[in-house]
C-alpha positions in Angstrom: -21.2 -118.3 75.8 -17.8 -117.4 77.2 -14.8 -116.2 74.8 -13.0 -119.2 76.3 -15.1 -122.2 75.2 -13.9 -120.7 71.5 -10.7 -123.1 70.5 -9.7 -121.0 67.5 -8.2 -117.7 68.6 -9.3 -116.1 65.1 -12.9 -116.4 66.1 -12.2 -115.1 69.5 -10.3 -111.9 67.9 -13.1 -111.4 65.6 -15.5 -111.5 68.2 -13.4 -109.1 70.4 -12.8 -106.7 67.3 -16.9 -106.7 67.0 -17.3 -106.0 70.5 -15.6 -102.9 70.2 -17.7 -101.3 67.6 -15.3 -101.7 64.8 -16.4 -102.2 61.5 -14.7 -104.0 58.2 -14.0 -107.7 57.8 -11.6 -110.2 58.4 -10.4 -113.5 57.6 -11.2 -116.6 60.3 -11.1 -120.0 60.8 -14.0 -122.1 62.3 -13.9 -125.8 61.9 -10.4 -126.2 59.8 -12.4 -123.9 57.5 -11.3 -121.2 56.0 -13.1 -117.8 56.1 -14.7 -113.9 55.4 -16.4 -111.7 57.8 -17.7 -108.7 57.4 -19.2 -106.9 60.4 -20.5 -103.6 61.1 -22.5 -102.2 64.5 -25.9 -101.8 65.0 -26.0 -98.9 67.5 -29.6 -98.2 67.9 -29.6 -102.0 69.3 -25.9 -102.2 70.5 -25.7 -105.1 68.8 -22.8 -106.2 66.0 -23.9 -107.7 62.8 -21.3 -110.3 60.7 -22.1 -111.7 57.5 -20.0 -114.8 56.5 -18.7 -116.7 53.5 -16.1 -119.1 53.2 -12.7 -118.5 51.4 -13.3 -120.9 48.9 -16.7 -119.5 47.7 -15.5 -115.7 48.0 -12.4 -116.8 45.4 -14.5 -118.4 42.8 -16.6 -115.4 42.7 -13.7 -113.3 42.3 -12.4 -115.6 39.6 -16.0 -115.3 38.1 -16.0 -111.9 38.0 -12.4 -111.3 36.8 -13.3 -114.0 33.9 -16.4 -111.5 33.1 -14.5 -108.5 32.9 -11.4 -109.4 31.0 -14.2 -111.0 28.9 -16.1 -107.8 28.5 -12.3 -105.9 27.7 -11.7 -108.0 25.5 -14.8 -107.3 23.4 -14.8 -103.8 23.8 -10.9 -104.4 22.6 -11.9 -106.2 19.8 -15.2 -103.6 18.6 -12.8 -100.8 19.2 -9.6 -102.0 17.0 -12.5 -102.9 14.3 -13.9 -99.7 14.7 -10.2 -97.7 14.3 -10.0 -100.1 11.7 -12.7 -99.4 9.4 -12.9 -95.6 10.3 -9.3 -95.8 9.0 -10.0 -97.1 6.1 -12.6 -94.7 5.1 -10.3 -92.3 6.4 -7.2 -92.9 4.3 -9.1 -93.8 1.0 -9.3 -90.7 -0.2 -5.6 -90.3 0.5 -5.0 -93.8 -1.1 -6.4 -92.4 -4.2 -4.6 -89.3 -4.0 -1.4 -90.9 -4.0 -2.3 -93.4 -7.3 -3.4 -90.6 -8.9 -0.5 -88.7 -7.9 1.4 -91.7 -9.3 -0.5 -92.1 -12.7 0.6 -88.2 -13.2 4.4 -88.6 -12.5 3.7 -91.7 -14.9 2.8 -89.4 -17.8 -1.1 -89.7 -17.4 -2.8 -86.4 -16.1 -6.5 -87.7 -17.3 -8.3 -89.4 -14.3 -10.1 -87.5 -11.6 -10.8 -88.5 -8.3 -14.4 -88.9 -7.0 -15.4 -86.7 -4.5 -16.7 -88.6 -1.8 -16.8 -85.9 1.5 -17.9 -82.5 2.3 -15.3 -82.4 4.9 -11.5 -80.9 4.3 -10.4 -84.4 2.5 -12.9 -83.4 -0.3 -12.2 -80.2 -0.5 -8.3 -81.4 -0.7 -10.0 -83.7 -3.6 -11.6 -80.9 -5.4 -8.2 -79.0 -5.3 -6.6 -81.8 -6.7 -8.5 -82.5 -9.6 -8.5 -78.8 -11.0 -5.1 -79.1 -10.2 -4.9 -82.3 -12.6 -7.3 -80.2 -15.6 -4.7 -77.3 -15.4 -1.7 -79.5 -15.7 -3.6 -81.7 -18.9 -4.4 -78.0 -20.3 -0.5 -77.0 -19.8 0.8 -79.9 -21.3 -1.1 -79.9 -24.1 -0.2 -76.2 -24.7 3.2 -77.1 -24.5 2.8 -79.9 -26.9 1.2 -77.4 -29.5 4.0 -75.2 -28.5 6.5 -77.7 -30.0 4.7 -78.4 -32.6 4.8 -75.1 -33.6 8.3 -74.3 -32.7 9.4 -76.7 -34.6 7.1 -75.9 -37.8 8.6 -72.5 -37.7 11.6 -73.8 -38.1 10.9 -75.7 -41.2 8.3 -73.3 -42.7 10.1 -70.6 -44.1 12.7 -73.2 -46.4 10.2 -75.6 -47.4 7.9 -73.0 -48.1 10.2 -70.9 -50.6 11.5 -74.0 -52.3 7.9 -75.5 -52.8 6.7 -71.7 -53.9 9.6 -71.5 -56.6 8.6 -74.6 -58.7 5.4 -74.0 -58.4 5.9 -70.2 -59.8 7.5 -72.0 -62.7 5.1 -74.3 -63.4 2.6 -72.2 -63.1 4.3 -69.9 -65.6 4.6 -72.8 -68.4 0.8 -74.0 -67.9 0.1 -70.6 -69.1 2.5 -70.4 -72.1 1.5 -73.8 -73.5 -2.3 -72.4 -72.9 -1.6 -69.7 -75.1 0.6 -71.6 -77.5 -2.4 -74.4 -77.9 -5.5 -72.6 -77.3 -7.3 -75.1 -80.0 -6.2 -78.4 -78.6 -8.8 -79.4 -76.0 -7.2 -82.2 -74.6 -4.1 -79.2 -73.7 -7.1 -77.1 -72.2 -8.6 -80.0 -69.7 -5.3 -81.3 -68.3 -3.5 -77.8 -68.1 -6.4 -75.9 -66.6 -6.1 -79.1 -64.0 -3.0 -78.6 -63.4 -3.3 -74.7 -62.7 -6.1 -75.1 -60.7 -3.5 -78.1 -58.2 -0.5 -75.3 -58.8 -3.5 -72.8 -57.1 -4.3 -75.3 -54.5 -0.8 -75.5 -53.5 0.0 -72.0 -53.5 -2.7 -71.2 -51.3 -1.4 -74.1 -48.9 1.9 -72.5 -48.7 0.8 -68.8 -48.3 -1.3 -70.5 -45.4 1.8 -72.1 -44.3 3.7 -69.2 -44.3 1.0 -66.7 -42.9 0.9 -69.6 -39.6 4.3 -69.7 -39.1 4.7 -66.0 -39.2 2.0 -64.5 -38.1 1.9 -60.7 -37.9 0.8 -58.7 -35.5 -2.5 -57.6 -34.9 -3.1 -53.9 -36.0 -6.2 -52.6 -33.8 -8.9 -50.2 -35.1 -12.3 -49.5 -33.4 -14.7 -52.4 -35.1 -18.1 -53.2 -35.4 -18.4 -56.8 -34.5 -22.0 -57.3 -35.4 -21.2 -55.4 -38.7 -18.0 -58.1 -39.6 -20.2 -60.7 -38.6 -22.8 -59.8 -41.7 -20.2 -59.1 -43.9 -18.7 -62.1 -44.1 -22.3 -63.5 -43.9 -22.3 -61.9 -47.5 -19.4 -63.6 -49.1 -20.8 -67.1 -48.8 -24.8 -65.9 -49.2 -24.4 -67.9 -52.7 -22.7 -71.2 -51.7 -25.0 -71.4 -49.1 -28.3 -70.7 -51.2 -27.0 -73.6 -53.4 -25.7 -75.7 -50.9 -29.3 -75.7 -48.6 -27.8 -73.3 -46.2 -29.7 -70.8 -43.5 -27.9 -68.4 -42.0 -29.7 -66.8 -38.7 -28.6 -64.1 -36.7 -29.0 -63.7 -32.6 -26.9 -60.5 -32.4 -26.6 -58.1 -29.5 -27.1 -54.6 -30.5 -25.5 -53.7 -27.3 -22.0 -55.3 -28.5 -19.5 -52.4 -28.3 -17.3 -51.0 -30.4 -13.6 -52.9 -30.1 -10.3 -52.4 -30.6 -9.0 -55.0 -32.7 -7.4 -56.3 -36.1 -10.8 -56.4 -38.0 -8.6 -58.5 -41.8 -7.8 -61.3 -39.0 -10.9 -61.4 -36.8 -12.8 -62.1 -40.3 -10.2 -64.5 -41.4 -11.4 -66.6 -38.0 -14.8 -66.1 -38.7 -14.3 -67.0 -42.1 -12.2 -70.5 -41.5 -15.2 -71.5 -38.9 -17.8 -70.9 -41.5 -16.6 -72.8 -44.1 -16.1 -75.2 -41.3 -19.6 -75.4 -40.8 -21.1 -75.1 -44.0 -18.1 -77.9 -44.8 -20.0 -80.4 -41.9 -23.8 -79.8 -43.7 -23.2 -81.6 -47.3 -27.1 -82.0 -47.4 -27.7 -78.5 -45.5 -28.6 -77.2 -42.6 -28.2 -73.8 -40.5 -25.9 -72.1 -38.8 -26.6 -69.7 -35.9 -24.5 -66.7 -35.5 -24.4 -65.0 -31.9 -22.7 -62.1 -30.4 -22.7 -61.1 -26.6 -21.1 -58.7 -24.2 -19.4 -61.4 -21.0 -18.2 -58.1 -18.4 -17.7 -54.8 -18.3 -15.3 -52.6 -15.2 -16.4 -49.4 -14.1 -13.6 -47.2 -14.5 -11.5 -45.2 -17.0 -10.4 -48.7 -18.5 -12.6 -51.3 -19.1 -11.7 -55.0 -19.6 -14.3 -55.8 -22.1 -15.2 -59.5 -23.4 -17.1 -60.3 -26.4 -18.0 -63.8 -27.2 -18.9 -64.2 -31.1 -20.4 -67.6 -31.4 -20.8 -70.2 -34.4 -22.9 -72.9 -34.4 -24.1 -75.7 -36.8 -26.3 -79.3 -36.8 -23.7 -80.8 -39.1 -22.3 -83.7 -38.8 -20.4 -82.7 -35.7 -16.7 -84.5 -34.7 -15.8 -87.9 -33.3 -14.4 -87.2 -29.2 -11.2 -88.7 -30.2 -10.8 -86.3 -32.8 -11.9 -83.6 -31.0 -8.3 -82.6 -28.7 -6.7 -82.5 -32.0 -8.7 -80.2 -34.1 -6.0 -77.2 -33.4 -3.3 -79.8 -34.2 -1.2 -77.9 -37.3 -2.0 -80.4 -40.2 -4.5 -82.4 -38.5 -8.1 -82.1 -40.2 -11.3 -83.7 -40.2 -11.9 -83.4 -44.1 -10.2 -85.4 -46.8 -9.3 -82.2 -48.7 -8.5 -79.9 -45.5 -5.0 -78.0 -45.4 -4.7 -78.8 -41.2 -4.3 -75.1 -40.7 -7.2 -73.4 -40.7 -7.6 -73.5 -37.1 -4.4 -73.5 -36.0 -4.1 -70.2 -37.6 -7.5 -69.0 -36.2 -6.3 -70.2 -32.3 -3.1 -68.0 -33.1 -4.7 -64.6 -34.2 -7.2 -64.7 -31.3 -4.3 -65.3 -28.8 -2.6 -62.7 -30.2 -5.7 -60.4 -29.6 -6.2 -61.7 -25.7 -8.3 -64.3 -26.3 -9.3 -68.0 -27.1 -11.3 -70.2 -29.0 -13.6 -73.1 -27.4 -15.2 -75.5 -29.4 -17.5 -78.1 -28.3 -19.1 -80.8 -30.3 -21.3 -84.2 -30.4 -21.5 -86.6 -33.4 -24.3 -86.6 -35.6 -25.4 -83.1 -34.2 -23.3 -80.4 -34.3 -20.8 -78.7 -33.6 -20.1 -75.1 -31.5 -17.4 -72.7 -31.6 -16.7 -69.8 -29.1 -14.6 -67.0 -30.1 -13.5 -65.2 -27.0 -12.1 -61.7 -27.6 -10.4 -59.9 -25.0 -10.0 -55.4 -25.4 -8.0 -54.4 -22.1 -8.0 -51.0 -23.7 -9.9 -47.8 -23.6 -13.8 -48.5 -23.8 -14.9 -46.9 -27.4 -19.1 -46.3 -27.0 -20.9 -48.4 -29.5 -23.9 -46.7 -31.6 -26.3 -49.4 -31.0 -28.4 -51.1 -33.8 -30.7 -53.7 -33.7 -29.8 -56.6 -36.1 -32.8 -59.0 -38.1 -32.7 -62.3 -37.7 -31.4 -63.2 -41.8 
């Protein structure tokens, strides 16, 4: 077929542009239609091979195929902004919580924690935060006592003097009417109840006064184990007659320390009759004494825990954060300052007092004693279980 019997000159360039041993494609028309070739040589034949497809046809495949992959975008759009989404979330939860927390504490409320919910940094960042939030609760209540007590100070030594003068006096006519009526009974039974409330009060106030101005500690070497069982001695009685046990779990290794031995047993003292206080049908109470550390060296920070516990009655949780309150006590007939005055003297010596507790079964109390002095060697002894 010659080139010239072909009417449409598109055909006949196509032709011509195969002949040549081009390859690629190009539009055409061939009967008012529209369309695609794509050619390439065959040279092991010499021949030219042309594959065909009309415009319309090659467009809606295109339009197909555009359709499919804005389609498939738009899905992969769509699971990836739900991904960010959700992995955001996740992400910024703990931060969320962070910040209400954050917001609760500027509020005046430092007593929530925040779960720890990651191993990563954003729960370590947790984990930092919440001891962050225990220390600032332990501050503030310290600086609440520390009011407290400033302002008690204050007003001790005043009211103090001007209740102790009355009292002086009254106590000094119970005793002359005593003497003046020794016959009449009905004299005896209300003035010997009267001295013994003039007593009660005195020892209030000498209490009161001792808190407020509390003296130094004077330091000598001290047996702890050794305070521990004398003071054991002083209530032997009311404890026989009260259903009492007293049993020992003391370290013979405790060492000697230097410390102010009058106040240490005045804290062991106001814990015992604590205890025995919480056991009106008996019980026992467990005394225990152990060494916490000891530095190598020429000083030695030493630690000494002397422990007190009971299976009394124990004390309510929302009691419990008030307990070294001044004035604030668990018994109907308790002064309030009993502890108060223990917490003190063991600061004053280095240390502190922990005291744990659960209702209906008894209650614990830790007294830590710090001696950042030089180490004095301890005889040991081995102490029976009494």
């Amino acid at each position: 077929m010659h080139l010239d019997n072909f009417p449409e000159k598109s055909v006949k360039a196509l032709i011509l542009e195969m002949m040549t041993g081009a390859s690629g494609w190009k539009p055409y028309y061939f009967e008012n239609q529209e369309k695609v070739a794509a050619f390439a040589p065959i040279p092991s034949m010499k021949w030219s091979l042309a594959a065909t497809i009309p415009t319309d046809e090659y467009r809606k495949e295109a339009v197909a195929i555009q359709s499919r992959v804005i389609k498939a975008v738009a899905i992969t759009l769509a699971f990836a902004v739900a991904g960010v989404t959700v992995l955001t979330y996740f992400l910024l939860k703990p931060v969320r919580y962070l910040v209400r927390a954050t917001d609760r504490i500027a509020g005046g409320d430092p007593g929530h924690e925040i779960p720890i919910q990651s191993r990563d940094e954003l729960g370590d960042l947790t984990r930092s935060f919440n001891r962050m939030v225990k220390n600032l609760a332990r501050v503030q209540n310290e600086l609440v006592r520390s009011e407290k007590l400033i302002a008690l100070g204050r007003l001790s030594a005043g009211v103090a003097h001007e209740i102790r003068n009355p009292l002086n006096a009254m106590k000094g006519a119970i005793v002359h009417l005593q003497r003046r009526r020794p016959d009449d009974p009905l004299v005896t039974e209300y003035s010997h109840l009267v001295a013994e409330e003039i007593d009660r009060l005195n020892q209030f106030v000498s209490e009161f006064l001792h808190f407020a101005g509390q003296s130094k500690p004077k330091p000598v070497p001290t047996d702890i184990n050794q305070l521990i069982l004398s003071t054991q001695r002083l209530f032997e009685e009311k404890a026989k007659e009260s259903g009492i046990r007293f049993h020992n779990r003391l370290r013979p290794e405790i060492p000697t320390m230097a410390m102010d031995p009058y106040q240490i047993e005045q804290v062991v003292v106001n814990v015992l009759i604590n205890a025995m206080d919480a056991m009106p049908d008996g019980g026992d109470i467990t005394f225990s004494s152990r060494v916490l550390n000891q530095k190598i060296g020429a000083k030695k920070d030493r630690r000494v825990q002397i422990i007190i516990e009971d299976n009394g009655i124990g004390i309510p949780p929302h009691r419990l954060k008030n307990i070294f309150d001044p004035f604030f006590s668990t018994k109907d007939a308790g002064t309030g300052l009993g502890l108060p005055l223990s917490l003190g003297i063991v600061e004053n010596h280095g240390g502190q007092i922990l005291i744990s507790s659960q209702e209906g079964q008894g209650t614990s109390a830790i007294i830590e004693l710090t001696e950042p002095i030089e180490f004095y060697q301890a005889t040991p002894k081995q102490q029976p279980d009494g």
